[in-house]
PAKOL-770898 format. One record per residue: residue in one letter; x, y, z of N, C-alpha, C, CB in turn. Coordinates in steps of 0.2 Angstrom, whole numbers, padded with zeros to 4 digits, always signed. Glycine has a CB too. Layout:
<recs>
AXYZXYZXYZXYZ
...
</recs>
This chain:
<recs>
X+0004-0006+0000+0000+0000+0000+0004+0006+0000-0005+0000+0006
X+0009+0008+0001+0015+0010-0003+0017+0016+0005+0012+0016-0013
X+0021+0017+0005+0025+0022+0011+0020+0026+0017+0029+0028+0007
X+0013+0029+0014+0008+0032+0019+0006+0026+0021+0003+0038+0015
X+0005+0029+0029+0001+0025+0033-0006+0025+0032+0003+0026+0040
X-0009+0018+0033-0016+0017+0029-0020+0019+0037-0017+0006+0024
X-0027+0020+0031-0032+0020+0038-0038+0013+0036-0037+0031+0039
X-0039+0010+0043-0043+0003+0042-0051+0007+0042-0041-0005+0049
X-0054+0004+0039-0061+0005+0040-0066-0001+0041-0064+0009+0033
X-0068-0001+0047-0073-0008+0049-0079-0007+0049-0072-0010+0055
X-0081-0009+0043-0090-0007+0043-0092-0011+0037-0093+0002+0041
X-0098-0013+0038-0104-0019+0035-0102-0016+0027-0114-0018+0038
X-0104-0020+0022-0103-0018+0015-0106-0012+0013-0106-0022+0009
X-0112-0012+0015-0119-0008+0013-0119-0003+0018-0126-0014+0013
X-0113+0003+0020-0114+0009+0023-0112+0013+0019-0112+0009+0029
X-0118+0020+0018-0115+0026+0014-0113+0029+0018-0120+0031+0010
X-0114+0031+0026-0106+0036+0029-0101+0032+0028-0106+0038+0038
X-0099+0026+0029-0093+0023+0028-0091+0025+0019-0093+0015+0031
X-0095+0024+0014-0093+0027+0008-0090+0032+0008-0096+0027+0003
X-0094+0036+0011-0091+0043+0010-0086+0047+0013-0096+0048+0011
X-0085+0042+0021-0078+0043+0022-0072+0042+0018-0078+0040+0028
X-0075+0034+0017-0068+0032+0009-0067+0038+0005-0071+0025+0002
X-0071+0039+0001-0071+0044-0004-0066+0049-0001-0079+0047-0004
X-0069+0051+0001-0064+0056+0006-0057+0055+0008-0067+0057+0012
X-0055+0052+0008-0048+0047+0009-0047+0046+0004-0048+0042+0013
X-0049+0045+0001-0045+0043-0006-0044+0049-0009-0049+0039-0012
X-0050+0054-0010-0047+0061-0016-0041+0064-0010-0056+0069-0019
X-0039+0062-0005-0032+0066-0002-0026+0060-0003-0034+0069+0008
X-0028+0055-0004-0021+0049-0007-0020+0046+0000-0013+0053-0010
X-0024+0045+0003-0024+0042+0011-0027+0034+0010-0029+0046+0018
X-0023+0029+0011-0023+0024+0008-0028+0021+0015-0014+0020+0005
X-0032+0016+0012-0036+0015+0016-0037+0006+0014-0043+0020+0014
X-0039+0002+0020-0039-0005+0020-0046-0007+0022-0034-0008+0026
X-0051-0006+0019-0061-0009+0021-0063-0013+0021-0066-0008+0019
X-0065-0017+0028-0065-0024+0030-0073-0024+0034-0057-0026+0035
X-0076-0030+0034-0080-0032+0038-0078-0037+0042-0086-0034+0036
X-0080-0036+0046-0076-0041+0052-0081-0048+0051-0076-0037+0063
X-0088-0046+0047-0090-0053+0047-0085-0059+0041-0097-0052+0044
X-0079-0057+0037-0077-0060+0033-0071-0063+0036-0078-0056+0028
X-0071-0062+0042-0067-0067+0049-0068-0070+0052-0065-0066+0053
X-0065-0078+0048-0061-0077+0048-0059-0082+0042-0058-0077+0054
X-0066-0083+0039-0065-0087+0030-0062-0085+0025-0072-0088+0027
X-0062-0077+0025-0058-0074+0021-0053-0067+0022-0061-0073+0018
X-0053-0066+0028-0050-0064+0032-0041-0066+0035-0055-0064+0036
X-0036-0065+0033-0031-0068+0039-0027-0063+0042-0025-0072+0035
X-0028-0063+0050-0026-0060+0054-0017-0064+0059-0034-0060+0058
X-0012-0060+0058-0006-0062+0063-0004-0055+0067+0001-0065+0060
X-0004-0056+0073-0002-0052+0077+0003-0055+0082-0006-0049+0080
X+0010-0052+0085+0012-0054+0089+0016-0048+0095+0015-0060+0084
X+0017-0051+0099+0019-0047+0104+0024-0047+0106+0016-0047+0108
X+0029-0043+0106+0036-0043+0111+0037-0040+0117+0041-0040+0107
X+0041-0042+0120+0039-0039+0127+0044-0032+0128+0039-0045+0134
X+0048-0031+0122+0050-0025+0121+0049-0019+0118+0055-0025+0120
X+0043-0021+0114+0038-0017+0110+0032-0015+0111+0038-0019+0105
X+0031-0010+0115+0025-0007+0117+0019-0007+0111+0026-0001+0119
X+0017-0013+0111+0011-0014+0104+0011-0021+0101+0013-0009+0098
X+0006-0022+0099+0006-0027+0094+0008-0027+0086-0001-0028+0094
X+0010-0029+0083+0015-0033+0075+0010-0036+0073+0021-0038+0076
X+0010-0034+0066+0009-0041+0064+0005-0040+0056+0004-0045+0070
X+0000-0044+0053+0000-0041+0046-0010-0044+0045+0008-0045+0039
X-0013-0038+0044-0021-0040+0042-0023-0042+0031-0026-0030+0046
X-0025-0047+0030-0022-0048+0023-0030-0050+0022-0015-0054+0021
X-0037-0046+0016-0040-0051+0015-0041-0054+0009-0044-0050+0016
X-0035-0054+0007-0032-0058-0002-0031-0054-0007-0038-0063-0007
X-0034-0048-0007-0032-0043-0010-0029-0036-0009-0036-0042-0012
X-0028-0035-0001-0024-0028-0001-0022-0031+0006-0029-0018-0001
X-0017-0029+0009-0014-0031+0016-0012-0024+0021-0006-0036+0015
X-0012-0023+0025-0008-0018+0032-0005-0021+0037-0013-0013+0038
X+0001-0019+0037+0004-0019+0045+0002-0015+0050+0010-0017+0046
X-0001-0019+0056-0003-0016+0061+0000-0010+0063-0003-0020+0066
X+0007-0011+0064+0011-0006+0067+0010+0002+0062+0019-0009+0069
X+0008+0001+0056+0009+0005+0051+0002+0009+0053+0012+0001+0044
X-0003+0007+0053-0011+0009+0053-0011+0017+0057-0017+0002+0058
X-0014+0019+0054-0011+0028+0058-0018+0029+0062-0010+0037+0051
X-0027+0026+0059-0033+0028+0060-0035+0021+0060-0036+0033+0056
X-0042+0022+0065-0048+0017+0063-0057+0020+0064-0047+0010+0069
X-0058+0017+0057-0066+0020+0057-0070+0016+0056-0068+0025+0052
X-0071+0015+0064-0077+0007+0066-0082+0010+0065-0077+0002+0074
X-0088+0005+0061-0094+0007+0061-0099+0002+0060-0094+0011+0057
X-0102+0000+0067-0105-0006+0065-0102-0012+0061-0109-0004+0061
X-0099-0016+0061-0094-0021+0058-0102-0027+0059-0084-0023+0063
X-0103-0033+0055-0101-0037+0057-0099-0043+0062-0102-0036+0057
X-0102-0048+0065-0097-0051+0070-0096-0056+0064-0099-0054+0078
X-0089-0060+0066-0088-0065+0063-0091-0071+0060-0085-0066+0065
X-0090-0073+0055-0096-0080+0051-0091-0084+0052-0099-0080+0041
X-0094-0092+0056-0090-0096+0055-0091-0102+0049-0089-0099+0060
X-0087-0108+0047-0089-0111+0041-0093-0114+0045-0084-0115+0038
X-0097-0117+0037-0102-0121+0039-0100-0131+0045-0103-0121+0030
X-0094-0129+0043-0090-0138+0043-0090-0137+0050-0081-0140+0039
X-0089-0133+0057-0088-0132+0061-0096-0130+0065-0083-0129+0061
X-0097-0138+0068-0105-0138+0071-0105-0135+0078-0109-0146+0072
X-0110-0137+0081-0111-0131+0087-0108-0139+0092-0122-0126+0090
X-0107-0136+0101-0106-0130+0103-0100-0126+0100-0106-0130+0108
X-0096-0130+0096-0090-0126+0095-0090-0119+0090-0084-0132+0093
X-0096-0119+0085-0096-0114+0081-0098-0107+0083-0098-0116+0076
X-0103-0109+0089-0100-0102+0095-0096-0098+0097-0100-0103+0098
X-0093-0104+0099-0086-0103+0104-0080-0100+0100-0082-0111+0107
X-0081-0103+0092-0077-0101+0087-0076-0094+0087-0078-0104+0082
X-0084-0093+0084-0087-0085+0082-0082-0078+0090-0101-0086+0083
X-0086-0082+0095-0085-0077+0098-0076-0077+0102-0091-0077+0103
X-0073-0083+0100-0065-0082+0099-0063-0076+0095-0063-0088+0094
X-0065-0079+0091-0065-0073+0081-0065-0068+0084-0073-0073+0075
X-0073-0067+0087-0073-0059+0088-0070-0054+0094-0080-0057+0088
X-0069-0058+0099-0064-0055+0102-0057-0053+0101-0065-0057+0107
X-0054-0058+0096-0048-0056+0093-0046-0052+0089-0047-0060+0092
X-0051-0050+0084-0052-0045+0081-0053-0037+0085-0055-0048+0078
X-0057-0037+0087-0058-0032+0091-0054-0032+0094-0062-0031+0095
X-0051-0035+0099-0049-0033+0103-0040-0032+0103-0052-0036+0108
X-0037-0035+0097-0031-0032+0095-0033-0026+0090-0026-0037+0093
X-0038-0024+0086-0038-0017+0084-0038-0012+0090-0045-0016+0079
X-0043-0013+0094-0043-0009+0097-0037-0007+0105-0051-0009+0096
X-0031-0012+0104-0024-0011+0104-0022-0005+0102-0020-0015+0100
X-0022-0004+0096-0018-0001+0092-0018+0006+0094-0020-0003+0087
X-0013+0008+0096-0012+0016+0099-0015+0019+0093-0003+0019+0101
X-0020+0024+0090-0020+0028+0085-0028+0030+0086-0018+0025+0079
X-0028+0035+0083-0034+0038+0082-0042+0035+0080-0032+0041+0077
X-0046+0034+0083-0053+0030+0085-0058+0035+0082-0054+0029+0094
X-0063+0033+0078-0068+0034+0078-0074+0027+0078-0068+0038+0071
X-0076+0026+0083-0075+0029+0089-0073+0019+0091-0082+0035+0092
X-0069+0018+0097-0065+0013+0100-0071+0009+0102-0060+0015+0105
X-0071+0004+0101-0078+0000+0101-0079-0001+0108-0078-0007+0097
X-0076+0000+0110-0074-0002+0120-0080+0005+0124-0061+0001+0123
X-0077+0009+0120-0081+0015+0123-0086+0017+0121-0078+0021+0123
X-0088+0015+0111-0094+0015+0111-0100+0012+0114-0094+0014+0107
X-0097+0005+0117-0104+0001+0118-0105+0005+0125-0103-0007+0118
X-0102+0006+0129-0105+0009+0135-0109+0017+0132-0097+0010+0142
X-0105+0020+0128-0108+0026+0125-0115+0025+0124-0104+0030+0119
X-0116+0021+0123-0124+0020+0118-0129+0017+0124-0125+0012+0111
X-0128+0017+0130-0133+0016+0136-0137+0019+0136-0131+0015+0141
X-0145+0020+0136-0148+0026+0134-0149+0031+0141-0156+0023+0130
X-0151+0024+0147-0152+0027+0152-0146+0032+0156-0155+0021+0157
X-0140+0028+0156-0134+0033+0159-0133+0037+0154-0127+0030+0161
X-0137+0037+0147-0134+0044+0145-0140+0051+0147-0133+0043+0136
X-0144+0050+0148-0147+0055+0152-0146+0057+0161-0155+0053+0153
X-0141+0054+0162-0136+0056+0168-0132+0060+0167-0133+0050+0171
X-0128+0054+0161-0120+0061+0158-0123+0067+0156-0114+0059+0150
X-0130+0067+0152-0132+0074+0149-0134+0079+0153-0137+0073+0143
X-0138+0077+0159-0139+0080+0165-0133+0084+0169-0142+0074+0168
X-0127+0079+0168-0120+0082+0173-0119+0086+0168-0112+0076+0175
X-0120+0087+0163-0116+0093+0158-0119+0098+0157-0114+0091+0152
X-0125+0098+0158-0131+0104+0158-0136+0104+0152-0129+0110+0157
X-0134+0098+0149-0142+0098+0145-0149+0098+0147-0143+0093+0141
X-0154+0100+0143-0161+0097+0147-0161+0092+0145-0168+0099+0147
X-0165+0089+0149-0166+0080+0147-0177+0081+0148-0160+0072+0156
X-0178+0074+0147-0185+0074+0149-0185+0068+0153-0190+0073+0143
X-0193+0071+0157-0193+0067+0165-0193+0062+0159-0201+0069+0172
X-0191+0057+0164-0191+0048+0160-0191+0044+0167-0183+0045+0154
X-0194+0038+0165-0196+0032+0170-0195+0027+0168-0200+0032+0172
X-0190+0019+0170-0190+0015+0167-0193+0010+0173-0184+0015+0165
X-0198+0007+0171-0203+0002+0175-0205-0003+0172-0208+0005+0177
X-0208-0008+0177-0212-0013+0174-0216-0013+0181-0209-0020+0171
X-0220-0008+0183-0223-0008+0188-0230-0004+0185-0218-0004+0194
X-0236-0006+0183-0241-0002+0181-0242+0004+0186-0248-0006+0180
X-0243+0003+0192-0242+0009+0198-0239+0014+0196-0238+0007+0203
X-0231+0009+0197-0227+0015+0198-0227+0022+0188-0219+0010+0201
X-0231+0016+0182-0230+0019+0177-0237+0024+0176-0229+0014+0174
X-0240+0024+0182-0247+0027+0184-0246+0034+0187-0251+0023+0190
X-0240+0032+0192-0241+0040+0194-0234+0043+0191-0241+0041+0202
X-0233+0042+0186-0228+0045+0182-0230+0048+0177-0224+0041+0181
X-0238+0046+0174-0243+0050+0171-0244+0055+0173-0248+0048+0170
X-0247+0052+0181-0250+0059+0184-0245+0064+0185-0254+0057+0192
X-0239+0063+0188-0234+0068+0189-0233+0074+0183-0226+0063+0190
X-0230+0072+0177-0231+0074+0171-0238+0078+0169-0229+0068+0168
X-0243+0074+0168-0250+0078+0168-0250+0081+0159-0249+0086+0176
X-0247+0077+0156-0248+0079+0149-0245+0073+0147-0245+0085+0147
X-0244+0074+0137-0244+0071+0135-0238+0065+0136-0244+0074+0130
X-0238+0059+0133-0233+0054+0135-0230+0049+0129-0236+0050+0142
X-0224+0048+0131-0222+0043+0124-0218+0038+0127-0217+0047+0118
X-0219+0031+0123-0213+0027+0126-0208+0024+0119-0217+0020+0130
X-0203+0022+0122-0196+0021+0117-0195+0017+0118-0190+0024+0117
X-0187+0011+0116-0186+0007+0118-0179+0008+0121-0187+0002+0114
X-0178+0005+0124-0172+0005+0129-0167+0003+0127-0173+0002+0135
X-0168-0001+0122-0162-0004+0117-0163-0003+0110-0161-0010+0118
X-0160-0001+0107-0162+0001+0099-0160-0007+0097-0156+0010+0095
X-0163-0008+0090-0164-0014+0088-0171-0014+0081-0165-0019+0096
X-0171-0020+0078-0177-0022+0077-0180-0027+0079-0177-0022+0072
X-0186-0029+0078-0190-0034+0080-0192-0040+0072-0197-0030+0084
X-0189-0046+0076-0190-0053+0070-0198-0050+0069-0188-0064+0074
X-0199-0051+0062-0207-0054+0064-0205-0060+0058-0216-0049+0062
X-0202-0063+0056-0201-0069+0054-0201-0068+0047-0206-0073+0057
X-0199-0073+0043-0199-0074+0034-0195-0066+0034-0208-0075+0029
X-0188-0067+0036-0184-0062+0036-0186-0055+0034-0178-0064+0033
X-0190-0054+0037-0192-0047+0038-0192-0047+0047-0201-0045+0034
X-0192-0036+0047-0189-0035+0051-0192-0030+0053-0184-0036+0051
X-0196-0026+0059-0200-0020+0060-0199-0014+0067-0207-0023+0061
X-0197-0010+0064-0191-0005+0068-0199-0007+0075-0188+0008+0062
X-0196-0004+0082-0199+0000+0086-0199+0005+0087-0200-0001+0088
X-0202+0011+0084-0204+0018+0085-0205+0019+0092-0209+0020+0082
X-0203+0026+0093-0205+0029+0099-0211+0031+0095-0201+0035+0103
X-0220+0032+0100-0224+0031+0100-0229+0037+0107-0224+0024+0100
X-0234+0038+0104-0237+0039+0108-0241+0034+0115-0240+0042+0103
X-0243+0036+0119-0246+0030+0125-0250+0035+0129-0239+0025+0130
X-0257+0030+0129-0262+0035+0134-0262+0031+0141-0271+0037+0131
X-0260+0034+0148-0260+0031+0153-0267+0028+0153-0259+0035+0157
X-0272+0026+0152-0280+0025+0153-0278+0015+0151-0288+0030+0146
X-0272+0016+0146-0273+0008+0145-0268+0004+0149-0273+0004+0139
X-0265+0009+0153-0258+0004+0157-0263-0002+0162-0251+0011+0165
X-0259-0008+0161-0263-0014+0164-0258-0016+0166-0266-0020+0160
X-0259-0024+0167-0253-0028+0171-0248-0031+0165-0257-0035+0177
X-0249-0030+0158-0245-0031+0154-0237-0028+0154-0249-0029+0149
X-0239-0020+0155-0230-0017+0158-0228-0022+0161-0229-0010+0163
X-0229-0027+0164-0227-0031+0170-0221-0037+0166-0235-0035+0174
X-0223-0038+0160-0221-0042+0154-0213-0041+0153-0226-0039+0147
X-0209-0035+0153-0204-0031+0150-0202-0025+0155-0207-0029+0143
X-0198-0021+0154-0196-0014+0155-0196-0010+0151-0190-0013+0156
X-0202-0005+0152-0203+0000+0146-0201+0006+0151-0212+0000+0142
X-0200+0010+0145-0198+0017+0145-0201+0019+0142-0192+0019+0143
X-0205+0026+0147-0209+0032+0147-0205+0038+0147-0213+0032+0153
X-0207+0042+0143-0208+0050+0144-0209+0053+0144-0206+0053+0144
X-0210+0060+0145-0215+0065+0141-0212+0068+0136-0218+0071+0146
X-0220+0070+0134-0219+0073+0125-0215+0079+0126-0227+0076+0121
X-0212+0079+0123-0209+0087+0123-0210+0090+0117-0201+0089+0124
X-0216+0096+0115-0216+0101+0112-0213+0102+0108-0216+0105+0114
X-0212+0102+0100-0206+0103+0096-0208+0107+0091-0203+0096+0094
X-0205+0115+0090-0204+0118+0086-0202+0113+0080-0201+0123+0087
X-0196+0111+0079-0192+0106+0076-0188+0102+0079-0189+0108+0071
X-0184+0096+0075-0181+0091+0078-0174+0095+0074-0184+0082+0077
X-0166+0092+0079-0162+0093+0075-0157+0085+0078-0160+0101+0076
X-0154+0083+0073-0147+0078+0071-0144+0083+0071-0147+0073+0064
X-0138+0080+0078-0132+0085+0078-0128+0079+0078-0131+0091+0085
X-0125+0081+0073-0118+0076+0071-0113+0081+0075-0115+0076+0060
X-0108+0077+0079-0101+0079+0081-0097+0075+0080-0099+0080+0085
X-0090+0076+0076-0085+0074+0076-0081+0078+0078-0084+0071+0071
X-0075+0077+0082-0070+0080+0084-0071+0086+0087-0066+0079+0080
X-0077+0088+0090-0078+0095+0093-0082+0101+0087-0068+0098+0095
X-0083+0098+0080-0084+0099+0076-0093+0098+0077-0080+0095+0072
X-0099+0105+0078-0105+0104+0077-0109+0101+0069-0107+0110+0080
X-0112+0100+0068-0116+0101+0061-0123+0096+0062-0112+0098+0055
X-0127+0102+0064-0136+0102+0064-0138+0103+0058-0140+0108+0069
X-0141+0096+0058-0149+0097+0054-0153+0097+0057-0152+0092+0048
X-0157+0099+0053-0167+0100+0057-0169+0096+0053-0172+0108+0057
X-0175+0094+0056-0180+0090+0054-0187+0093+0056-0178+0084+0056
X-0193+0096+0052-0199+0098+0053-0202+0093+0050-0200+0105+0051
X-0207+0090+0056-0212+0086+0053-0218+0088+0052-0212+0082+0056
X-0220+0086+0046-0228+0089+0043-0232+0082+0044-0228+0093+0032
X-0231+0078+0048-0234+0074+0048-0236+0070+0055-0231+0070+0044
X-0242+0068+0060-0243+0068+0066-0237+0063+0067-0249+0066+0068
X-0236+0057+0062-0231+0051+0064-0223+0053+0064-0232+0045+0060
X-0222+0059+0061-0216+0062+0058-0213+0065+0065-0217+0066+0051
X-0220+0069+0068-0217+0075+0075-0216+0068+0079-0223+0083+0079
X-0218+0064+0078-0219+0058+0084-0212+0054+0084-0226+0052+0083
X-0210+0050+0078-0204+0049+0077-0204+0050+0069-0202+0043+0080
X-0199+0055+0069-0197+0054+0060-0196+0048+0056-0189+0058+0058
X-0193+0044+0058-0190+0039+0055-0196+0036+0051-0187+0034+0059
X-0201+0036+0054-0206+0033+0053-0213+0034+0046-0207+0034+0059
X-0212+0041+0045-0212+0045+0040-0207+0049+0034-0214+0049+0043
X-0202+0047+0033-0199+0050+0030-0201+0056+0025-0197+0047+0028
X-0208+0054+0021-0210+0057+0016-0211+0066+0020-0217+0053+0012
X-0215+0068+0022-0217+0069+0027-0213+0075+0033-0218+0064+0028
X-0205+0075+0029-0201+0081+0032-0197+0084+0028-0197+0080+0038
X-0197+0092+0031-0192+0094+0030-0188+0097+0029-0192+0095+0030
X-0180+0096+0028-0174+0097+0030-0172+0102+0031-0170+0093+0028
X-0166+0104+0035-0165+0111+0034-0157+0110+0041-0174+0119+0035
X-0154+0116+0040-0151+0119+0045-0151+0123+0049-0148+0119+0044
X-0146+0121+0054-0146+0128+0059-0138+0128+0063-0153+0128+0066
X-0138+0131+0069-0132+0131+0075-0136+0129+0080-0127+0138+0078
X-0131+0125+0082-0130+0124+0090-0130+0130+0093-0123+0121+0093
X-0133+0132+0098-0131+0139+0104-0125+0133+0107-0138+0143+0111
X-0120+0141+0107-0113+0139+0112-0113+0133+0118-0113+0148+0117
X-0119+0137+0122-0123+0131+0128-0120+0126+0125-0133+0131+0130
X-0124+0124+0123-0126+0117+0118-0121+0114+0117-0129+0118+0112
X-0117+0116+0112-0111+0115+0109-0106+0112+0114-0108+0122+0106
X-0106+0116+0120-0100+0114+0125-0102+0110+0128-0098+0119+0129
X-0110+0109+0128-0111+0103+0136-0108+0096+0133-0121+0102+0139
X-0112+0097+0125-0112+0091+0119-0103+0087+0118-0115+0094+0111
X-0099+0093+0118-0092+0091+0120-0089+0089+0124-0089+0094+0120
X-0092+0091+0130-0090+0087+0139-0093+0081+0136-0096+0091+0147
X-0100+0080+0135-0103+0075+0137-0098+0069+0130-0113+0078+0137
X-0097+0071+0127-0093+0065+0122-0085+0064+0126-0091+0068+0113
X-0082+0068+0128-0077+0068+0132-0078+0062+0136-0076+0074+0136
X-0083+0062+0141-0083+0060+0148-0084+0052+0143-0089+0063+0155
X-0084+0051+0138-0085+0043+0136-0079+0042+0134-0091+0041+0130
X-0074+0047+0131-0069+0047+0127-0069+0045+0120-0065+0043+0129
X-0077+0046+0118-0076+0048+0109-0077+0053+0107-0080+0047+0105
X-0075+0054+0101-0075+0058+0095-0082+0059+0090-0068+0055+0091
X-0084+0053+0088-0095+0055+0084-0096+0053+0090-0102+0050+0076
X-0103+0057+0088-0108+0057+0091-0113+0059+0086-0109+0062+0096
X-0120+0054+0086-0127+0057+0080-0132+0058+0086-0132+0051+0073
X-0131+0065+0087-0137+0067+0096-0143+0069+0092-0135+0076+0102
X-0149+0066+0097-0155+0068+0092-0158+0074+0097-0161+0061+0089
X-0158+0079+0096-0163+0085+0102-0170+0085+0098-0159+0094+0104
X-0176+0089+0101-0180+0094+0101-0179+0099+0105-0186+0092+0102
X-0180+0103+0099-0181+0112+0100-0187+0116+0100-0178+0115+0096
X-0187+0118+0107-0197+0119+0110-0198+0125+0106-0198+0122+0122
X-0207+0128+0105-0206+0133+0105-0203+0141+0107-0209+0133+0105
X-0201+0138+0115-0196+0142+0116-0188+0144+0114-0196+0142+0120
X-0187+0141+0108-0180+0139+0106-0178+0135+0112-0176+0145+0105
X-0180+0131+0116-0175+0127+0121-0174+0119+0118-0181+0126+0129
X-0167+0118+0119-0162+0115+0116-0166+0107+0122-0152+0119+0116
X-0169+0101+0119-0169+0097+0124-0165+0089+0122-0177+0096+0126
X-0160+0088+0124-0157+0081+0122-0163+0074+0122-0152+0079+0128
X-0160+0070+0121-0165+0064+0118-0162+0059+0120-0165+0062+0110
X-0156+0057+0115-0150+0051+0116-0145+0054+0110-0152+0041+0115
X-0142+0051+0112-0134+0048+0107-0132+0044+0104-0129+0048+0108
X-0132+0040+0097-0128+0037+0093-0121+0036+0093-0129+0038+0089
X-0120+0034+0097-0111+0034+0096-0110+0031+0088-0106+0028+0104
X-0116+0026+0085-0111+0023+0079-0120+0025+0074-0106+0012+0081
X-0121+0032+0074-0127+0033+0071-0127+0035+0067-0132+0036+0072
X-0131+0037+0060-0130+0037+0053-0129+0044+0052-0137+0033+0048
X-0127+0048+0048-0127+0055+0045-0127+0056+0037-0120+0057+0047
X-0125+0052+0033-0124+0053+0028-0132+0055+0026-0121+0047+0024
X-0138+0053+0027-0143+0056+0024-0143+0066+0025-0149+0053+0028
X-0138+0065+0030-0138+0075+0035-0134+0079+0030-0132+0076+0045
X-0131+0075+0028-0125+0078+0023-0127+0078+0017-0117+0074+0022
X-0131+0073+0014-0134+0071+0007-0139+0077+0006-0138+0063+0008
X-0144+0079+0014-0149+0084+0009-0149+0090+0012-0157+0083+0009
X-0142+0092+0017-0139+0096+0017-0135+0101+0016-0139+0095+0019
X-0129+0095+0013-0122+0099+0010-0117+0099+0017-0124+0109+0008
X-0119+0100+0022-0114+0100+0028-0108+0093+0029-0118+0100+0035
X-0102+0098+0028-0096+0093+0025-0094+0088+0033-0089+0098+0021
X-0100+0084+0032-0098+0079+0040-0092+0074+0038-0106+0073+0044
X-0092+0071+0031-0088+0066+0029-0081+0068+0029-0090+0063+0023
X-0077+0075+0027-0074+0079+0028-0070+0080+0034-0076+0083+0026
X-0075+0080+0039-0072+0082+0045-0071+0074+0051-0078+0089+0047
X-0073+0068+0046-0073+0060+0049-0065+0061+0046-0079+0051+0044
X-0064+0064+0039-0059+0062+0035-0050+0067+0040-0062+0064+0025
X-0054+0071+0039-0050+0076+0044-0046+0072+0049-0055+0081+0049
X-0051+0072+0054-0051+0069+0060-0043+0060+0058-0062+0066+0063
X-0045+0057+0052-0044+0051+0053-0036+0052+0048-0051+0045+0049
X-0036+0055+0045-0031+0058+0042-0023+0061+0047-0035+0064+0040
X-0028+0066+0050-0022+0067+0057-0023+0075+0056-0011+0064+0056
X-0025+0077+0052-0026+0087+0050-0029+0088+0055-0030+0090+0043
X-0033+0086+0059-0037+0090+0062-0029+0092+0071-0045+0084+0062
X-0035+0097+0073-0031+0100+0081-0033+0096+0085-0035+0109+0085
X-0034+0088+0085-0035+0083+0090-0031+0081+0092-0038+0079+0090
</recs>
């Protein structure tokens, strides 16, 4: 891959922010290695080795067509990867045991590797906790919305009453739901009228909150201290409820962060030790800025697509070394 140190990109085939980071890397001649970790370890060959006078791991990542030396890899831009596929020839229990061999080996010597992270899979996964992130956003000074996580109808009774207005529930773990013959059906955040809470909350842990008022919604991409808000106006009851869910039905646009904002959103990625973030807020009639959650590994390229706001630029910045990090 010739003298410049390559940057590794770990993400599923079929991602446009990971294209467009490539892209980006490439029109500056930053040699890049793009791998799914599901293709580990059938077509994938991984060696690393350790000396105990060399602070680091060695060794050479090869998937038959382009190869890096570990020690040489300057960046990594994990995104969703993947876990490892094993062969078919290897039956259970061992093709488990294999898979999650696989996958801890991989991870966990990439993320060895002394260099620049977007973002280090170690810290994402804790980053994406939905409930402790309304703690960290609370310590930093964002608003948050009253929320309740229960399987208590009671206690999910007077949490109506407390509130005394509208209410919505989410899931507590983002995901989809099997419904079988491989299809698959997002769960939306939703509207909920306390009159039908039964002994069914009793079933699961749901998560309540109240509605918050929304002039418009905004996707705040950060990377490296770097703001870039879209907005989202929904013209559609399912769209103000959750966008995703309506696409047809909004309309994009931009804006800024207030300062406030900007700074707490920076603490609050600090205290995880990453670099993205895809925060989703509502912004009340009163222009009041109210956090939601955070994506540590959430999509953007639509933000930039009907935007213009150079988010892939500023991945590539960051992964590059140009940037003041």
């Amino acid at each position: 891959m010739g003298a410049a140190r390559p940057v590794l990109v770990v993400a599923e085939r079929l991602d446009a922010s990971a294209d467009m980071v490539v892209d980006q890397l490439n029109q500056r001649n930053v040699p890049v290695m793009r791998f799914d970790s599901a293709d580990f370890p059938q077509k994938i060959t991984l060696t690393a080795g350790h000396r105990p006078t060399v602070a680091g791991w060695e060794g050479k990542l090869d998937d038959g067509h382009r190869s890096v030396r570990l020690e040489d890899v300057r960046a990594v831009y994990y995104r969703r990867p993947g876990r490892p596929v094993i062969a078919d020839t290897v039956k259970e229990p061992y093709s488990t045991w294999a898979q999650n061999q696989a996958d801890a080996a991989m991870l966990n010597l990439l993320s060895a590797l002394p260099v620049r992270w977007i973002n280090n899979p170690h810290y994402d996964r804790i980053a994406a906790h939905k409930p402790q992130q309304l703690v960290a956003a609370t310590r930093v000074g964002l608003r948050v919305p009253r929320s309740i996580v229960t399987n208590d109808p009671d206690a999910a009774r007077a949490f109506a009453k407390q509130v005394d207005g509208p209410l919505i529930c989410k899931p507590v773990l983002g995901g989809r739901l099997n419904t079988g013959k491989d299809r698959q059906m997002m769960v939306a955040t939703h509207r909920i009228d306390p009159a039908d809470f039964d002994d069914s909350i009793r079933l699961t842990a749901h998560y309540l909150q109240e509605a918050i008022p929304k002039k418009y919604e905004v996707r705040l991409v950060a990377v490296d201290g770097n703001m870039f808000a879209g907005t989202l106006l929904g013209t559609s009851e399912k769209a103000r409820t959750d966008w995703r869910t309506d696409y047809e039905a909004i309309e994009y646009g931009t804006t800024t962060a207030p300062e406030a904002v900007a700074t707490a959103v920076r603490r609050f990625m600090a205290s995880y030790g990453i670099v993205f973030g895809s925060f989703d807020f509502a912004v009340t009639p009163d222009d009041d800025w109210v956090f939601f959650e955070n994506n540590p590994a959430g999509t953007w390229s639509w933000v930039e697509n009907r935007t213009g706001l150079p988010i892939a630029a500023a991945h590539a910045d960051y992964l590059q070394g140009t940037s003041q990090s």
